[in-house]
C-alpha positions in Angstrom: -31.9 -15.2 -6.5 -29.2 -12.7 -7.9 -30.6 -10.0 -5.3 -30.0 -12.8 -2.3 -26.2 -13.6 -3.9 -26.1 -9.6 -4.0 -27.3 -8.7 -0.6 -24.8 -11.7 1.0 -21.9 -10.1 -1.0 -22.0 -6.7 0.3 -22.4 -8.1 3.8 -19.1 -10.0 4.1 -16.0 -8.3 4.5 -14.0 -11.4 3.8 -15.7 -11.2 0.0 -15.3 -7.6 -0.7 -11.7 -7.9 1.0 -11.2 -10.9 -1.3 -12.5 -9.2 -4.3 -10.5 -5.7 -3.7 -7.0 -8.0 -3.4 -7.7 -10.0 -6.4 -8.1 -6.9 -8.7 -4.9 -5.3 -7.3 -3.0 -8.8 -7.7 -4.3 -8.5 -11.3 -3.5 -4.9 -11.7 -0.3 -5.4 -10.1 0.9 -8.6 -12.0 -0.1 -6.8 -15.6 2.3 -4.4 -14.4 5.3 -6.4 -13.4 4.7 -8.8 -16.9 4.4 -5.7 -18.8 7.7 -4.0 -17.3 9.8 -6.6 -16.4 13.0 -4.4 -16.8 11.8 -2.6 -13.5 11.2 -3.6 -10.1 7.3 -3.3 -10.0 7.6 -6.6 -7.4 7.4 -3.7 -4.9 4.5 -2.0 -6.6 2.3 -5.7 -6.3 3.4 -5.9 -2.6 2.5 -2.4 -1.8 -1.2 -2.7 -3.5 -1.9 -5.4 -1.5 -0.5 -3.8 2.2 -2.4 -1.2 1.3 -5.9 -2.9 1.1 -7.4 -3.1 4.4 -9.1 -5.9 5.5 -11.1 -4.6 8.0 -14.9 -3.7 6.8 -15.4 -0.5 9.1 -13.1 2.4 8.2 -11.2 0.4 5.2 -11.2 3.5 3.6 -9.6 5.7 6.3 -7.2 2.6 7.1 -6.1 2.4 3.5 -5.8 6.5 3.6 -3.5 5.5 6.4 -1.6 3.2 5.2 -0.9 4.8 2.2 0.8 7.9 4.0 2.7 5.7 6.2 3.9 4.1 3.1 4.7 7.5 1.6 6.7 8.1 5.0 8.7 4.9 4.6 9.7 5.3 1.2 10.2 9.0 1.3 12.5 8.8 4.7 14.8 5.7 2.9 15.3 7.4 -0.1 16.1 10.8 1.8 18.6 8.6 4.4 20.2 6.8 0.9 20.6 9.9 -1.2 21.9 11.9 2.3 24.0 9.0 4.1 24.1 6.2 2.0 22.9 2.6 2.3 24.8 0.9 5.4 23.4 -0.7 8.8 23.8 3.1 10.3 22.3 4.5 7.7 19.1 1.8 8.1 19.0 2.6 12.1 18.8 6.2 11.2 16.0 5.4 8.8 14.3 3.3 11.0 14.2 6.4 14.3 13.5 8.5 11.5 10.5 6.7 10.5 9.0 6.3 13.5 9.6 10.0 14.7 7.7 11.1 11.6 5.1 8.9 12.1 4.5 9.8 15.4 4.3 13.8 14.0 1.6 12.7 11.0 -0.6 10.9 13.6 0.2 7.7 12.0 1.9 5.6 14.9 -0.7 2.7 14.2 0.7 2.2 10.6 4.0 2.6 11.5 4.8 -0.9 10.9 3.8 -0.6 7.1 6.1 2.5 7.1 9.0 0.1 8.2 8.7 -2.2 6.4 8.6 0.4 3.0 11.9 2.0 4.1 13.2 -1.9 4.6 12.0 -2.5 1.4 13.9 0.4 -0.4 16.8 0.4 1.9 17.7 -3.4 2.4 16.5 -5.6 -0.3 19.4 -5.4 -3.4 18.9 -3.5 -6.2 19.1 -4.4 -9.8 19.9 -1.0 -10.9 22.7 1.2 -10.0 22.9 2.7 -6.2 21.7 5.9 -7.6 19.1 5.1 -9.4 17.3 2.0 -7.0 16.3 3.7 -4.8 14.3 5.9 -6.7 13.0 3.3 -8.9 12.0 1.5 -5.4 10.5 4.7 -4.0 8.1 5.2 -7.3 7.1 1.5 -7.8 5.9 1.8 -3.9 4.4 4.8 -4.4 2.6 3.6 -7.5 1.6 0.0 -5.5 0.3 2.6 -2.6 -1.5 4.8 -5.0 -3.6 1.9 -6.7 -4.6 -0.1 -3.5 -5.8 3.1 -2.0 -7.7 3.9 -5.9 -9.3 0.3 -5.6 -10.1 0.8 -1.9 -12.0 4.2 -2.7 -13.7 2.6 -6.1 -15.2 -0.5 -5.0 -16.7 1.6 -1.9 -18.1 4.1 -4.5 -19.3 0.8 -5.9 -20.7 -1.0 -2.7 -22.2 1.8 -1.1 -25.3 2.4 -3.3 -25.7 -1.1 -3.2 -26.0 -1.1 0.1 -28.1 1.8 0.4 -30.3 0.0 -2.3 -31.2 -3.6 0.2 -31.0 -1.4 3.8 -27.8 -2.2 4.8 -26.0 0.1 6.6 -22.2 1.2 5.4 
């Protein structure tokens, strides 16, 4: 019975997708409860746009999505610390964006990338100017980080599994 319940598990990508965003919701929401004096809204966001729902290549499309992440946040804090945050400042993050995505191979995931820099660039900040952006940049990071962590352990997890009932992975 337990081997049946097992075997159907491991099959369906809707249950490992559902189990992978349940323990970064958990992870996530300790965070933000434990830290409330920073903005780790961002990190819970970014754990779960990092999980990929898709059951072929989730791992390679949460490696993916984690750089084009990385791209967003790195090209808004770059554009805020160089130009400042202002609707020019924003276009020139978003061309920005895209160019480098286009360069890392990563044109696919350059919505995720968007909407990071949107995230860090747009959305107001409790901190100082100086500071939010960084603070914004490193809770994204951190979100990115952990998806991509529980997308690479629960495959390290699944995989003998399915090598164990014949399923192929």
């Amino acid at each position: 019975m337990l081997d049946k319940i097992i075997k159907r598990f491991i099959t369906s990508a809707i249950s490992i997708y559902i189990l992978r965003c349940l323990i970064g919701f958990c992870i996530g929401y300790a965070m933000f409860l434990k830290f409330p004096e920073y903005e780790l809204f961002w990190t819970l966001l970014s754990i779960i746009l990092v999980i990929s729902p898709e059951e072929k290549d989730s791992r390679k499309l949460s490696i993916e999505r984690f750089k084009s992440n990385l791209i967003g946040s790195l090209v808004a804090l770059a554009c805020i610390q160089t130009i400042g945050s202002s609707f020019y400042s924003i276009i020139a993050g978003i061309i920005l964006t895209i160019i480098v995505c286009r360069s890392f191979k990563v044109m696919n995931m350059a919505r995720v990338a968007l909407v990071a820099l949107l995230i860090i660039m747009v959305q107001p900040h409790h901190s100082s100017i100086v500071e939010a952006p960084i603070f914004r940049f490193v809770s994204v990071s951190t979100g990115c980080f952990i998806g991509l962590l529980i997308v690479v352990f629960t495959s390290m997890m699944i995989r003998p599994l399915k090598r164990k009932y014949g399923i192929p992975y």
